[in-house]
N, C-alpha and C positions, 0 to 999 in steps of 0.2 A: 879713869877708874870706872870699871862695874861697877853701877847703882844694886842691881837685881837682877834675877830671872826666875820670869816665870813660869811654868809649866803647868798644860794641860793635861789631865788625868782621868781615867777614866774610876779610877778608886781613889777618890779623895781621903778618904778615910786611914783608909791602908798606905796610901802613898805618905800622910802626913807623920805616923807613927814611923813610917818606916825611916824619914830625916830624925824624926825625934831618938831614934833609937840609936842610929848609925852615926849620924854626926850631932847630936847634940842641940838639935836647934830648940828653939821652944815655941811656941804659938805664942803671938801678941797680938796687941792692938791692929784692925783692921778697918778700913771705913765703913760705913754701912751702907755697902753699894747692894745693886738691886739681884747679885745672885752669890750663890755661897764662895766658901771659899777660905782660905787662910793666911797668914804671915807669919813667915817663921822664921824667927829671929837667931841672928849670932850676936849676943851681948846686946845694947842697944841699937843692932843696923838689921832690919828685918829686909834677907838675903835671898830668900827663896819666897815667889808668892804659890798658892798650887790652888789653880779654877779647874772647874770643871772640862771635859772633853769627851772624846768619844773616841771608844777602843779602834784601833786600827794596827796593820802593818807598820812596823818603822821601815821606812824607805829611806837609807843612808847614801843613795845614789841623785834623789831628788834635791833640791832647791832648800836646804833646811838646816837648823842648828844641830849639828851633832852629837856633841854631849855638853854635860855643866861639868865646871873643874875646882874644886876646893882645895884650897892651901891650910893644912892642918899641923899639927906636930905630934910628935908619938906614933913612929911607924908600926914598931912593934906592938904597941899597944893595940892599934887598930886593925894589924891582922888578926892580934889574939879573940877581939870584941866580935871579928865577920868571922872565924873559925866556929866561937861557942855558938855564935846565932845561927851557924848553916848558911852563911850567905856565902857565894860563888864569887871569886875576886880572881884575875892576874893581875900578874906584877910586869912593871919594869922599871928597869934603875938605871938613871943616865948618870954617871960618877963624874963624865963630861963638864956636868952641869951641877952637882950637889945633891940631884936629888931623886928619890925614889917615887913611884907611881904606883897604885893601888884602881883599878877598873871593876868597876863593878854595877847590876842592874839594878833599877828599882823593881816593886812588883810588876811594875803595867810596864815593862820594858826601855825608859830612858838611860841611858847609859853615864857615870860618872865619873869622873878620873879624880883623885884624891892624890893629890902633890905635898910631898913633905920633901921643906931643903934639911938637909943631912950632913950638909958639907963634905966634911973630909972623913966623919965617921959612916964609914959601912962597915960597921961589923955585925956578926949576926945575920940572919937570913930573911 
């Protein structure tokens, strides 16, 4: 089982709203380590930590993690939520497997895949 992940950001601020907005996380408890930074919780398991970084290229060819992948429910809800907010999403839906995908960036460019199992219902777009 994934403990966490964390990510460096070059908009801490921005990046941290932008989980709060999008997936629902909330800011919690963090230790008081010696530079800033956040934890953002799904219920009580703080899932995402976000430290500081420095802006750069994503190089997806390089030695590096990818994207983060969250397992949510309510597909449609979550298109409807990135449609009003203007954020940029593709799809794909593996019926193979139950379940639909949602891609999408943050501000400072990490990439997310947001997984909802679906089962057998795919109805609607």
């Amino acid at each position: 089982m994934l403990d966490h992940v964390t990510l460096r950001t070059a908009d801490l601020e921005g990046t941290r709203a932008f989980f709060e907005t999008v997936l629902d996380l909330k800011p919690g408890y963090r230790p008081a380590f010696g530079f800033p930074g956040y934890w953002l919780y799904a219920g009580k398991e703080p899932i995402v930590h976000l430290i500081p970084g420095h802006a750069g290229p994503v190089d997806r060819h390089g030695e590096t993690i990818d994207h983060a992948g969250f397992r949510l429910a309510d597909y449609q809800g979550h298109r409807r939520k990135l449609d009003a907010l203007g954020i940029p999403y593709t799809t794909m839906d593996l019926p193979e497997l139950g379940e639909r995908r949602l891609f999408l960036h943050t501000p400072t460019g990490i990439l997310l895949e947001l997984v909802f199992r679906e089962g057998e219902n795919f109805g609607g777009a």
